[in-house]
C-alpha positions as CSV (number, residue, x, y, z in Angstrom):
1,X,-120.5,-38.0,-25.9
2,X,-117.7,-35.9,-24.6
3,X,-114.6,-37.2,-23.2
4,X,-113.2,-36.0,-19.9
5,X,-110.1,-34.5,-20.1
6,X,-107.9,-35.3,-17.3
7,X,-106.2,-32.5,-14.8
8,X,-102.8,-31.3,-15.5
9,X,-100.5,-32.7,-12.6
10,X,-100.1,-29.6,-10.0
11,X,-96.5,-29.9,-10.9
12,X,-96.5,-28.4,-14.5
13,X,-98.8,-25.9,-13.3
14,X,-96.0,-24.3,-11.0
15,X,-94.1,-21.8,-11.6
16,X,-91.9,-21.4,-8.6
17,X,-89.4,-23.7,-10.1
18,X,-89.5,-21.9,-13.6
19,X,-88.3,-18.5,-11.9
20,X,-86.2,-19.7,-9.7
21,X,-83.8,-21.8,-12.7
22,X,-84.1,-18.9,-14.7
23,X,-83.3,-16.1,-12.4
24,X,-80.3,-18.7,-11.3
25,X,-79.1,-19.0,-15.3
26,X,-79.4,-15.2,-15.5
27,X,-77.3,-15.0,-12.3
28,X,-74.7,-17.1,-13.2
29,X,-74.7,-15.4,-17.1
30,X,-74.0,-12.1,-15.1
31,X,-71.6,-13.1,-13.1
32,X,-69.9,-15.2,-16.5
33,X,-70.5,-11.9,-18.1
34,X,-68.7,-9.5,-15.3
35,X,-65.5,-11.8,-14.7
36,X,-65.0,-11.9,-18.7
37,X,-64.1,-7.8,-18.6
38,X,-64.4,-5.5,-21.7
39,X,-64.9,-8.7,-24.1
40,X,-68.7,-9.5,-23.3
41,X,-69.2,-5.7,-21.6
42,X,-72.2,-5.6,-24.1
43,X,-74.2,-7.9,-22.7
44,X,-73.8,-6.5,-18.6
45,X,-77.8,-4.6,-19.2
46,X,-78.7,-8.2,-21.0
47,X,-78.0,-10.1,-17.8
48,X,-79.0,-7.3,-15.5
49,X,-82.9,-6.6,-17.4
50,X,-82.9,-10.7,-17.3
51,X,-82.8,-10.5,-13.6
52,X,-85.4,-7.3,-13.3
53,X,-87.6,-9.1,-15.2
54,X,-87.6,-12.2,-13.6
55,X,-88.0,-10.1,-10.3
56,X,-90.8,-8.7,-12.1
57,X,-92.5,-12.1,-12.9
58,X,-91.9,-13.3,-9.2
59,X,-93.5,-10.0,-7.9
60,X,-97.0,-10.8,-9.9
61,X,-96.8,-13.9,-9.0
62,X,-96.4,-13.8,-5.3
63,X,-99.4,-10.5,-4.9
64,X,-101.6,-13.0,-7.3
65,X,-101.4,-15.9,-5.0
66,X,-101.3,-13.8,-1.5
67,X,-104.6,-12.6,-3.7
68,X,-106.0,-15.7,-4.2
69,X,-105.6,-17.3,-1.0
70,X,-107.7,-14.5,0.8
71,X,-110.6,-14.9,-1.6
72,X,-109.9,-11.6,-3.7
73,X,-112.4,-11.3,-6.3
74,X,-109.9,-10.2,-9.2
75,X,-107.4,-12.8,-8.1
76,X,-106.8,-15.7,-10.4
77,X,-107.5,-19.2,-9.2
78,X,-105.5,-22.2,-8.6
79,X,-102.5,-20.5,-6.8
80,X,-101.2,-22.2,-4.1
């Protein structure tokens, strides 16, 4: 006999509000990081690939659900 697992609240499944806090932290790092001067002037490409990449992440995200909501056939499902 097999017990049904129960569906993960749509909630946890989205990650809109994942990107959006952590492009905000890398944000505020950068600017942390530019108004400190030559001290933290290391860690400027940190902040700034933190950003691209959550660019990045947002980008694949958004074609994947644009995707899914017209029915592509390599689209993944469950985007809303």
């Amino acid at each position: 006999m097999t017990q049904k697992v129960p569906e993960i609240p749509p909630r946890l499944t989205d990650p809109r509000p994942v990107l959006a806090v952590g492009s905000a932290l890398w944000v505020v790092a950068a600017l942390v990081v530019w108004a400190s001067g030559e001290r933290w002037e290391w860690a400027r490409p940190v902040c700034l690939m933190g950003l691209v990449v959550g660019l990045i992440g947002l980008t694949i995200f958004l074609i994947q659900r644009r995707g899914a909501r017209r029915g592509d056939k390599g689209a993944q499902t469950g985007l809303r």
